[in-house]
C-alpha positions as CSV (number, residue, x, y, z in Angstrom):
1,X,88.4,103.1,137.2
2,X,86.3,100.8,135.0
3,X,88.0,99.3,132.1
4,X,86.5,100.1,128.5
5,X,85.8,98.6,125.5
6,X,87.3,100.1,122.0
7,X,87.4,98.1,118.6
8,X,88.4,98.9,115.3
9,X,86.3,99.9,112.8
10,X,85.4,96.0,111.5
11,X,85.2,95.1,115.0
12,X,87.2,92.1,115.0
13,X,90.4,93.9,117.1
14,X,89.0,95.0,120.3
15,X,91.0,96.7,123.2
16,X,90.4,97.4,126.8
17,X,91.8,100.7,128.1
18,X,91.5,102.3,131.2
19,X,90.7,105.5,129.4
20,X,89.1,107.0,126.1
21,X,89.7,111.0,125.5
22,X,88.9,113.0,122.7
23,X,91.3,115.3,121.8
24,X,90.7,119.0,120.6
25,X,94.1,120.5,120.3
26,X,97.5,119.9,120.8
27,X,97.6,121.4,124.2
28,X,95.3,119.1,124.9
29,X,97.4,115.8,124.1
30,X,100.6,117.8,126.0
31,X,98.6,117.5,128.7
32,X,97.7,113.7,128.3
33,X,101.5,112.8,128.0
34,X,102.7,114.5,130.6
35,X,99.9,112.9,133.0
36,X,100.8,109.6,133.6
37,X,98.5,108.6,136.6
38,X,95.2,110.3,134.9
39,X,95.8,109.1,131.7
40,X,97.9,105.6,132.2
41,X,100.7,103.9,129.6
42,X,100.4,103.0,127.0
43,X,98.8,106.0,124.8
44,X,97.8,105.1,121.7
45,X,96.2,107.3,119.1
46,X,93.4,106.8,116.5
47,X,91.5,107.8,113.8
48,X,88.9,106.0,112.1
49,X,90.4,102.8,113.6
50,X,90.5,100.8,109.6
51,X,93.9,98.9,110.9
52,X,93.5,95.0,110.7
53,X,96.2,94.4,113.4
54,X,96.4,95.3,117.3
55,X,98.8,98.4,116.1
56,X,96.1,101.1,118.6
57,X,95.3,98.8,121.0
58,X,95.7,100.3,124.6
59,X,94.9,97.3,126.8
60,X,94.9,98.9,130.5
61,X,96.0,102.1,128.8
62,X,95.1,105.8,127.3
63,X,93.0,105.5,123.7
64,X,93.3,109.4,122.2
65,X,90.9,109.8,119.9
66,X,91.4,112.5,117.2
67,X,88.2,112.6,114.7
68,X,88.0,116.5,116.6
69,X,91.5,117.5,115.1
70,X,89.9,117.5,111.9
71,X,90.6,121.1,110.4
72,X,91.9,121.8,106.9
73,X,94.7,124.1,108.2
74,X,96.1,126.0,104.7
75,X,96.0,124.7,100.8
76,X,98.5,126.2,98.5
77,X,99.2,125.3,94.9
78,X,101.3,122.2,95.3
79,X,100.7,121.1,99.3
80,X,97.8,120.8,101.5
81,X,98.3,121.1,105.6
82,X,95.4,119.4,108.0
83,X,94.8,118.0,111.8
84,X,95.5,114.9,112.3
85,X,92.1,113.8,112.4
86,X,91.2,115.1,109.1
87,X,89.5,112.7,106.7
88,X,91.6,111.7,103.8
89,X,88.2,111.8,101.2
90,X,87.2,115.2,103.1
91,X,90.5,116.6,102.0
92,X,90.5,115.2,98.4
93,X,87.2,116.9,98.1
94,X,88.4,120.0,99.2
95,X,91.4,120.3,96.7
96,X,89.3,119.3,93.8
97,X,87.2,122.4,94.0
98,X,90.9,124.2,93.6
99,X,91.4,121.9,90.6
100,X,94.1,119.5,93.1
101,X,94.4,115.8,94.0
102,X,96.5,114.0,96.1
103,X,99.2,112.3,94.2
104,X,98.2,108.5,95.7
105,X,94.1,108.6,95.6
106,X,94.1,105.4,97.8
107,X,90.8,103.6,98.8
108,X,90.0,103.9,102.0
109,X,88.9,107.5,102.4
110,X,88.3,107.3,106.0
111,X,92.3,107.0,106.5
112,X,93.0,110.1,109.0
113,X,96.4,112.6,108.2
114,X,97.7,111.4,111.8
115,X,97.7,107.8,110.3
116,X,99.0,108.5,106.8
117,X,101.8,110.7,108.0
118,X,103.2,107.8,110.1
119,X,101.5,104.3,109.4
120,X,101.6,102.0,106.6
121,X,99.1,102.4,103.1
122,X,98.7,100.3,99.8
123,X,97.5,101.5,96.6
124,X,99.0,100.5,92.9
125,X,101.6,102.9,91.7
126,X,100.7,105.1,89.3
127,X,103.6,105.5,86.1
128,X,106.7,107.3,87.9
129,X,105.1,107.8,91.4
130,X,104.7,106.1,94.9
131,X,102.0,103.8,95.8
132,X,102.6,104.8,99.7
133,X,100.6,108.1,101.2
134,X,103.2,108.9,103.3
135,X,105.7,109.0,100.7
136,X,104.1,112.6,99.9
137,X,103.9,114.8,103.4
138,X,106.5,117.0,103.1
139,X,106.5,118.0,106.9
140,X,104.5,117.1,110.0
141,X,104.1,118.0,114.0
142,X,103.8,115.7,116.8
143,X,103.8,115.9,120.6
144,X,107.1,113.6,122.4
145,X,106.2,111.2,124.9
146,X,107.8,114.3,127.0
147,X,105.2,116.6,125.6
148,X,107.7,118.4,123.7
149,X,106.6,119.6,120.1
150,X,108.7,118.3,117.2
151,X,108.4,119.5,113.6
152,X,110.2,117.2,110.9
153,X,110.6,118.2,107.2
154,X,112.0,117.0,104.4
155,X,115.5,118.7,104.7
156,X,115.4,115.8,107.4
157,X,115.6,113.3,105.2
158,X,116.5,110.1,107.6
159,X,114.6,111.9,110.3
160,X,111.6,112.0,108.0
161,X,111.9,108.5,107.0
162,X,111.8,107.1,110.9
163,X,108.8,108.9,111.6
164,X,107.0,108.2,108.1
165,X,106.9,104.5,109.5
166,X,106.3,105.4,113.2
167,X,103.0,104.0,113.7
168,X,103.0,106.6,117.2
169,X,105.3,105.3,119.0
170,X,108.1,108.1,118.4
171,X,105.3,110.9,119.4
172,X,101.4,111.5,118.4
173,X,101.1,112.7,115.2
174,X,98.9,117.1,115.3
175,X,99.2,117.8,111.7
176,X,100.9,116.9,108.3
177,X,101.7,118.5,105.1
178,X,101.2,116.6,102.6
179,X,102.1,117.4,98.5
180,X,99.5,117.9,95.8
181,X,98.8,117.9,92.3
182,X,96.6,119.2,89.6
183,X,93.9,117.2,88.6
184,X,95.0,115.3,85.3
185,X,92.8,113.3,83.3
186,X,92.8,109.1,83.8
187,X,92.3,106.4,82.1
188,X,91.1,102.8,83.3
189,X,90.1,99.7,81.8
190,X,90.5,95.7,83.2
191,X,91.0,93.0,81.6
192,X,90.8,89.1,82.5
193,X,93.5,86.6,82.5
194,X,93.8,83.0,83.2
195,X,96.6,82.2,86.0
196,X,99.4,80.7,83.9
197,X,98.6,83.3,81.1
198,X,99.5,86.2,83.4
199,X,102.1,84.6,85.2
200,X,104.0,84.3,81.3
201,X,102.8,88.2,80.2
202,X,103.7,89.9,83.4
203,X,107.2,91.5,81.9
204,X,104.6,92.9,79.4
205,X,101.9,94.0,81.9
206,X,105.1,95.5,83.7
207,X,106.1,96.8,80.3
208,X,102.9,98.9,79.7
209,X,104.0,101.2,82.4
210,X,100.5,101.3,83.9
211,X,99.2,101.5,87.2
212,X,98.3,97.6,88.3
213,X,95.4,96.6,90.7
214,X,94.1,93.2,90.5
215,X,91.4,90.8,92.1
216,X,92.6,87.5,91.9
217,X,90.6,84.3,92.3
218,X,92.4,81.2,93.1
219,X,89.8,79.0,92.9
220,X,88.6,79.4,89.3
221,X,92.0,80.3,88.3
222,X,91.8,83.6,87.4
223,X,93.1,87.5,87.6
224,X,91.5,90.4,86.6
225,X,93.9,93.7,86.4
226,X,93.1,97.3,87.0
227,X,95.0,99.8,84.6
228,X,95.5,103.0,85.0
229,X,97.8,105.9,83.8
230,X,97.0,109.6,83.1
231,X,95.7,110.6,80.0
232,X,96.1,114.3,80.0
233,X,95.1,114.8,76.0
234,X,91.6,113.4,77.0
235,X,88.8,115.7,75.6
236,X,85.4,116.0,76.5
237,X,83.6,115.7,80.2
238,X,84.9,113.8,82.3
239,X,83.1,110.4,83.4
240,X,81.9,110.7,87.0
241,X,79.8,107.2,87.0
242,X,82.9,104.5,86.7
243,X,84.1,104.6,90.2
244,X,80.9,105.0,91.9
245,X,79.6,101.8,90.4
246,X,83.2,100.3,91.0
247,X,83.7,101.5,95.2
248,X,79.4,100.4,95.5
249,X,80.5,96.5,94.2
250,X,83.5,96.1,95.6
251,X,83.0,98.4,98.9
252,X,79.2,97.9,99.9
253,X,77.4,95.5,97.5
254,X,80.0,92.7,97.6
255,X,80.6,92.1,100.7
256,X,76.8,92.6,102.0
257,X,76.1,89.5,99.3
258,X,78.9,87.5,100.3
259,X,78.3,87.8,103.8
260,X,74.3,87.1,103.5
261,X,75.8,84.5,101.1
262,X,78.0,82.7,104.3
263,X,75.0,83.7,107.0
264,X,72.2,82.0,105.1
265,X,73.5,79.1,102.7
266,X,75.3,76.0,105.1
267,X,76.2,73.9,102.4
268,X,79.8,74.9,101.3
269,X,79.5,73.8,97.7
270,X,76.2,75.6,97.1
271,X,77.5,78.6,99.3
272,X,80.5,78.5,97.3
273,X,79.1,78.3,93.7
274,X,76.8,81.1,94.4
275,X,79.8,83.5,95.3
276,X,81.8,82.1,92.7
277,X,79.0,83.2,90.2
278,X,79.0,86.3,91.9
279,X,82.5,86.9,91.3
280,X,82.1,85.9,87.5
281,X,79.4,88.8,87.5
282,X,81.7,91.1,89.2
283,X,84.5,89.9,86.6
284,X,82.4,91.2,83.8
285,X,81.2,94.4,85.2
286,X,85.2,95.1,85.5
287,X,86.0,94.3,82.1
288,X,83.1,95.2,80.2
289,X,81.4,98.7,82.3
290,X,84.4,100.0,84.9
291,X,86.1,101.5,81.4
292,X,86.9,104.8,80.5
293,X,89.4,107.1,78.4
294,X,88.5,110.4,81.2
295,X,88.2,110.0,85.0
296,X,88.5,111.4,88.1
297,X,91.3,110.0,90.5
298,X,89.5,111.7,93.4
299,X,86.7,109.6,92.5
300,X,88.4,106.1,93.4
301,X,88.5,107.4,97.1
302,X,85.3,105.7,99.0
303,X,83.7,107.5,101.9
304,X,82.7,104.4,104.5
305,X,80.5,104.3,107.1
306,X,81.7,105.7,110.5
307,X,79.6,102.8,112.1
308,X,80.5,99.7,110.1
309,X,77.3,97.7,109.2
310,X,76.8,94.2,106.9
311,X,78.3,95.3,104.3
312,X,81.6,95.3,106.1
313,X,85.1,93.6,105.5
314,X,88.4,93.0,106.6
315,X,91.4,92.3,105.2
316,X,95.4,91.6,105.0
317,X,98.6,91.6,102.8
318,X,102.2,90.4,102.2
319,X,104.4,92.1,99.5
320,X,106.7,90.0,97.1
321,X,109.6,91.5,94.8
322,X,107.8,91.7,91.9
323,X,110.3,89.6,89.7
324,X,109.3,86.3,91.8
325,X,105.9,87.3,91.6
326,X,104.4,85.0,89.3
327,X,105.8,81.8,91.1
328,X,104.1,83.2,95.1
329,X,101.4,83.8,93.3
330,X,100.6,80.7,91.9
331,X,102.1,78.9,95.1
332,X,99.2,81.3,96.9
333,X,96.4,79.8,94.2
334,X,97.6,76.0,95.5
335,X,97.3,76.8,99.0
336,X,94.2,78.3,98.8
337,X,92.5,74.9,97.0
338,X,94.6,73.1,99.6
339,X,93.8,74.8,102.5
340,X,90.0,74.5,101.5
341,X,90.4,70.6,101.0
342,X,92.0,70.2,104.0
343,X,90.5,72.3,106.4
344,X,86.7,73.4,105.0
345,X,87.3,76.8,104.6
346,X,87.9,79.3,102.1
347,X,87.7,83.3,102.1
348,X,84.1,84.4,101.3
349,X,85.6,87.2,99.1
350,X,87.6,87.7,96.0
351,X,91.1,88.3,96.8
352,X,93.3,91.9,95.6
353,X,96.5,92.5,95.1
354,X,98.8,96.2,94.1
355,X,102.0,96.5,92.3
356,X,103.9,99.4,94.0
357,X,107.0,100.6,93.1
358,X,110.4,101.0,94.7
359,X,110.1,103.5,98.0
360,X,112.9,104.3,100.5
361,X,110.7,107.3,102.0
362,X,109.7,105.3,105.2
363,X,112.4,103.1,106.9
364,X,109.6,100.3,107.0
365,X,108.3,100.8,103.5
366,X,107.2,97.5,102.3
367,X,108.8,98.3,98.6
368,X,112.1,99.5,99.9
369,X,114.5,96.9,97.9
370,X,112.4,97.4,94.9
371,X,108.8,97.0,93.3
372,X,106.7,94.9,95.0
373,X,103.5,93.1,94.0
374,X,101.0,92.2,97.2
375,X,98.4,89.4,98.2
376,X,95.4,90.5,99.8
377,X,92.9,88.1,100.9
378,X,89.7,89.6,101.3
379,X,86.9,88.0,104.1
380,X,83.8,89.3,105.8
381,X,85.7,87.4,108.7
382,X,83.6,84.2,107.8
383,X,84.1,81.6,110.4
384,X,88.2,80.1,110.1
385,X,89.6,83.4,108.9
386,X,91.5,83.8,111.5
387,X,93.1,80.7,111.2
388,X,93.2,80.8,107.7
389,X,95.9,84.0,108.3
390,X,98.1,82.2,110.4
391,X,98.8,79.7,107.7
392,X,98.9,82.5,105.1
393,X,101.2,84.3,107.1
394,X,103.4,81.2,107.5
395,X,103.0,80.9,103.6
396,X,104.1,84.2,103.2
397,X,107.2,84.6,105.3
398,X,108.7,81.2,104.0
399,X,108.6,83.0,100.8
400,X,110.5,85.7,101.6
401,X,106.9,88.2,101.6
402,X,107.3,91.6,103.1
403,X,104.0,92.3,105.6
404,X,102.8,95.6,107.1
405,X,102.6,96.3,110.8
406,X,99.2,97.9,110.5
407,X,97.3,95.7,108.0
408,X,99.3,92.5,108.0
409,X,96.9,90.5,110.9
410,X,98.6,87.8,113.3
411,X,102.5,88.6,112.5
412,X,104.6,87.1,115.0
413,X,107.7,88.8,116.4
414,X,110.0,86.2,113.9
415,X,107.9,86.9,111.3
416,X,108.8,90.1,111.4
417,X,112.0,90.6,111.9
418,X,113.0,88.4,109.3
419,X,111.0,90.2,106.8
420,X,112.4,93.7,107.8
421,X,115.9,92.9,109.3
422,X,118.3,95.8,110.2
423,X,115.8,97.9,109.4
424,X,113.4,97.0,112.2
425,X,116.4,96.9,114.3
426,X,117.3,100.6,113.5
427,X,113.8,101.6,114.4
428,X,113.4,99.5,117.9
429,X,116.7,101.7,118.9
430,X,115.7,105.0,118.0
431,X,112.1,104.3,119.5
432,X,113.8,103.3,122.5
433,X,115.5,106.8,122.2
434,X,112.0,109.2,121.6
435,X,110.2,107.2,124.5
436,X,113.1,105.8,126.9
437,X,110.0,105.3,129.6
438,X,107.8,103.6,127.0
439,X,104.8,105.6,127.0
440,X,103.3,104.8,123.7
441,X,104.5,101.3,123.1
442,X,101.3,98.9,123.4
443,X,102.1,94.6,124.4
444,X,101.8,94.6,120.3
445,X,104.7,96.9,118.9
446,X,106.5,95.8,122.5
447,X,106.1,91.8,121.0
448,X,107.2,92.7,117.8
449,X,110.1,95.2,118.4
450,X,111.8,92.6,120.6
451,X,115.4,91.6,120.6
């Protein structure tokens, strides 16, 4: 049996399995599990493959690919039920012809309901509610590495907090149920601040009680922040042109320039100025035209290309408790102009961050001791960004940063276990317990789950 090539959606995490199936039902994926010697260990599931780390890699294994499970299964006034491999952006649209959104709108609209039920998501917190997409299904069905069909609901409550943070290795994920809301009128504005400035007004920023997004550039010293909060007495129509001007910058135009930018331009300091101008441009497009008393949420969710092309990019995070947050933050700004002195290279992107609030719902939450504000560098993968997130992700961990198993790139087995503790611990048993013959576990989750 020839061995196969599979890589994520940017390309840059590539496994070999022995074989690639696409699933149509969950008959279908009984079948798969209980086959060992047609379809070999270990199994690993995917959607539209957006992870930045090896979490679905299936070296010598089964890939199950489950864009086919992609039905919309029932939609009631407050919940929607779909396939697994139902687009996240296919279902938003969906509910806001029945006057519904999802309560976390997050970015990424190719994110699949098998992978929000039971991976790891970011998006800032909006006033009162979770930043996390799994936060919100309220039940879910997956197949057992036995082939046995479990459903899990919220009455379940620890139950439902193991497999929120499951990542597949407890059982492959057929459909969730997830809660909805009706649409309510938001506003969003941005506005500019210079490192030490935000560092000192952050209790206030905190004090607004506003969602908080923010693109952060360390090397002119500077943070712009997203707000948002609902502003259900806004009149009028609502404005349907901020977001799609927002997603085209920051999710096709931006990273098309900055990687014809790094492609074409060999001198660093000229490269560097002319994304650094780019960025300034960016900067005042946020501030000056992404504004508005009456959007959408639905609208923030971006549809991407099933095929990524140049206008590609990749990415990865650490979360800090947000009271340290101004002091990581600017320790993250020096090592940036360090790292760049030392070693020649610098991200060819701004970078992000998202302050999400306290979240027990998933063992693993990232935000379970309390709010949390993230780093995100942002890269087209330029040349030394891989190396780059090795020393980021030794940055991080010294300073106590939380990462996420699915979008963190390059953790190492320490690494993790410090940042997650007993909790990790609690999972690696009870996985041990779901899949005693370790059917889903990949060399990955095997590395990381280690005692």
């Amino acid at each position: 049996m020839s061995t196969l090539t599979v890589a994520n959606w940017f390309g840059d995490v590539v496994s070999h399995p022995k074989v690639v199936v696409e699933a149509g039902s969950t008959e279908e994926i009984i079948a798969i599990l209980k086959d060992a010697a047609k379809y070999p260990s270990p199994v690993r599931a995917i959607g539209s493959n957006h992870s930045t780390s090896r979490c679905g890699v299936a070296d010598g294994g089964t890939v199950i690919k489950m864009s086919k499970m992609n039905r919309i299964l029932n939609i009631t006034a407050d919940t929607v039920t779909a396939e697994a491999g139902a687009l996240y952006i296919d279902i938003a649209k969906e509910l806001e012809k029945r006057g519904l959104q999802f309560y976390v709108n997050t970015e990424i609209g190719s994110l699949s309901v098998g992978s929000a039920a039971c991976a790891g998501t970011k998006d800032a917190s909006m006033p009162g509610e979770f930043g996390q997409v799994g936060s919100y299904v309220t039940s879910l069905k997956m197949v057992l590495p036995s082939g046995e069909v479990l459903e899990v609901n919220e009455s379940q409550r620890e139950l439902m907090q193991m497999m929120r943070s499951s990542y597949g290795l407890l059982g492959i994920v057929t459909e969730a149920t997830f809660r909805v809301r009706p649409i309510l009128p938001m506003a969003v504005h941005h506005k500019t601040f210079e490192l030490g400035e935000f560092v000192q007004k952050l209790p206030e920023l905190w004090a607004l009680n506003e969602s908080m997004m923010y693109y952060t550039f360390p090397f002119e010293n500077l943070i712009t922040v997203e707000f948002r909060k609902y502003n259900p007495g806004a009149s009028g129509s609502p404005n349907r042109t901020v977001w799609p001007l927002r997603n085209y910058m920051w999710g096709t135009a931006g990273p098309r320039f900055c990687y014809q930018v790094e492609k074409d331009i060999s001198n660093h300091t000229i490269r560097y100025g002319v994304i650094d101008g780019f960025c300034g441009l960016w900067r005042f497009k946020l501030t000056e035209m992404i504004r508005s008393d009456y959007t959408i949420a639905t609208d923030q969710i971006i549809r991407y290309p099933a095929v990524s092309d140049d206008s590609r990019y990749t990415f990865s995070l650490w979360a800090f408790p947000e009271e340290q947050f101004g002091a990581h933050l600017s320790a993250y700004f020096q090592f940036c102009r360090d790292y760049y002195k030392q070693k020649g290279y610098r991200s060819n992107m701004l970078n992000v961050g998202y302050r999400i609030s306290k979240d027990q719902e998933s063992l693993l939450s990232y935000s379970y001791d309390g709010n949390v504000m993230t780093i995100d560098p942002v890269s087209t993968a330029n040349p030394g960004w891989t190396e780059f997130l090795a020393a980021y992700n030794d940055l991080c961990n010294q300073r106590g940063g939380i990462p996420l198993m699915n979008q963190t790139f390059g953790i190492t087995r320490a690494q993790a276990q410090k940042s997650l503790g007993d909790r990790l611990k609690t999972f690696a048993k009870a996985r041990k317990t779901y899949d005693p013959g370790n059917r889903l576990l990949n060399d990955y989750f095997q590395d990381l789950l280690a005692d």
